[in-house]
C-alpha positions in Angstrom: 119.0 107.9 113.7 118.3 111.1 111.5 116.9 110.0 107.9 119.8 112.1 106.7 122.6 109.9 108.4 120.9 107.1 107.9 120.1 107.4 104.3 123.0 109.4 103.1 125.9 109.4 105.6 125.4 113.1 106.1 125.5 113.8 109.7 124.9 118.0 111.4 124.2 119.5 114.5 120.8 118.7 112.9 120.7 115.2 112.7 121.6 115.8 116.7 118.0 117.3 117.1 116.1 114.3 115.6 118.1 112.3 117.9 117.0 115.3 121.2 113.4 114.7 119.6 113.3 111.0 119.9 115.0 111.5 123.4 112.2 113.9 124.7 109.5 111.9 123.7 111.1 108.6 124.8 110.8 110.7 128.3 107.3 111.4 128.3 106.0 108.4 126.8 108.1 105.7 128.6 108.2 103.9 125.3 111.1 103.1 122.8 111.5 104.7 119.5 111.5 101.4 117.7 109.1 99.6 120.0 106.3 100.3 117.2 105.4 97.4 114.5 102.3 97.5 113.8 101.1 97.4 110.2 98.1 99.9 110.7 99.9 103.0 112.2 102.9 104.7 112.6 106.5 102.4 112.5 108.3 105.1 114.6 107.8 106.8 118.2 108.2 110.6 116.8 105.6 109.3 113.9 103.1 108.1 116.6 103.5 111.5 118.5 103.1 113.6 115.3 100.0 111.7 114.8 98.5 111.9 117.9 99.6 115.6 118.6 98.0 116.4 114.7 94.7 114.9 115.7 94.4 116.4 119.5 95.4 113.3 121.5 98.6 114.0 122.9 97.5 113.9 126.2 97.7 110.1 125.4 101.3 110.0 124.7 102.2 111.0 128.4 103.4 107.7 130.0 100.6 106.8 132.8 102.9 105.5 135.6 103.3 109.2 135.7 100.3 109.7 137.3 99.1 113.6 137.6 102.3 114.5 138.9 103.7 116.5 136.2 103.1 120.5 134.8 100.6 119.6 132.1 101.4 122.9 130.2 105.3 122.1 130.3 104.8 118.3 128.9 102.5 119.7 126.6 105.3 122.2 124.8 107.8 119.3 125.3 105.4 116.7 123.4 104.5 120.0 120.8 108.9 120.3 120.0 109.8 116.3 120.0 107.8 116.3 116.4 109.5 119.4 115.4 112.8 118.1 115.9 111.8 114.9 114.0 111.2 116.2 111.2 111.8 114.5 108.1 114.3 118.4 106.3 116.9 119.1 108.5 116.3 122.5 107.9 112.7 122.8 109.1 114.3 121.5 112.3 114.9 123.8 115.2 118.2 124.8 116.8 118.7 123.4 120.4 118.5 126.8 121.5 115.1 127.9 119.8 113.7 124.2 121.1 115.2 124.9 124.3 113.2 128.5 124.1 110.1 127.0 122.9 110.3 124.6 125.9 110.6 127.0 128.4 108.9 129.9 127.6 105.2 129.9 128.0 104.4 132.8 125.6 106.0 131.8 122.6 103.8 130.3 119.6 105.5 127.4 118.7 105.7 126.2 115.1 103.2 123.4 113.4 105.4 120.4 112.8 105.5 119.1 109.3 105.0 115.1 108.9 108.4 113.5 110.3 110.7 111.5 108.7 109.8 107.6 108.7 106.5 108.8 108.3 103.8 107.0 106.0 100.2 107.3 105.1 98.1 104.3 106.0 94.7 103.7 104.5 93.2 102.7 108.2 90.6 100.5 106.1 93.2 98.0 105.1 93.4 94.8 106.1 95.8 94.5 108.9 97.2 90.8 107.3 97.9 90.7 103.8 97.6 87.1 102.1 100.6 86.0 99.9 101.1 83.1 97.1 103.2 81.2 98.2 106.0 80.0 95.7 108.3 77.4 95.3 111.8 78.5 93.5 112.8 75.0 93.7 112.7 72.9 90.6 112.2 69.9 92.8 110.3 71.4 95.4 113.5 70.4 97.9 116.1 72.6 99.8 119.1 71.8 101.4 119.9 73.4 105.0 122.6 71.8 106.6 122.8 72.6 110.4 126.2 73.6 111.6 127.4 75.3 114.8 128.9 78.6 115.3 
């Protein structure tokens, strides 16, 4: 879902290519958009891509029961315009016919993707589990659940 819709209610042709974004690189990768929780990287499948396209590892996003049975060049542009659709403006998101031309034409220099929407920051050095207090809000330290069927 495009931040915009999500957040907002607004909803464009644009928020139509975050969702072609996330479809392409749910493609190559084999993986879900939401199948990432970890606390140390990215939360979203078009965060993980940018991040690994940004720091020369995309080859790693390409799903391996793939084998070396695809046009690298091809799932290379494909892997370069899934960020680009993703990103967090709708604006600085392409038309389906410019991503459609930057996916098929080999001679075209394709754009540098801004960080996508969903996207945060992590320090890499954090600890991976954070220790909480734990607090009671019960003046008696007792709750009541009572168990009922649906």
């Amino acid at each position: 879902m495009s931040p915009e819709y999500a957040m907002d209610g607004i909803y464009s042709t644009r928020s139509d290519m975050f969702s072609f974004g996330v479809l392409l690189l749910e493609i190559i990768t084999g993986r879900k958009h939401n199948s990432f929780h970890s606390l140390s990287g990215p939360l979203s499948l078009v965060a993980y891509a940018w991040e690994a396209w940004n720091e020369g590892r995309a080859l790693e996003l390409i799903d391996p029961s793939l084998g070396e049975s695809y046009p690298k060049d091809e799932v290379m542009r494909c892997i370069h315009v899934g960020p680009l659709c993703g990103q967090d403006n709708p604006v600085d998101r392409p038309t389906i016919l410019d991503a459609l031309s930057m996916m098929y034409s080999e001679g075209n220099q394709l754009p540098t993707p801004k960080p996508p929407a969903y996207y945060f920051s992590r320090n890499r050095d954090e600890p991976e589990i954070v220790e909480c207090e734990l607090q009671i809000f019960s003046p008696n330290n007792l709750s009541i659940t009572e168990m009922e069927a649906r």
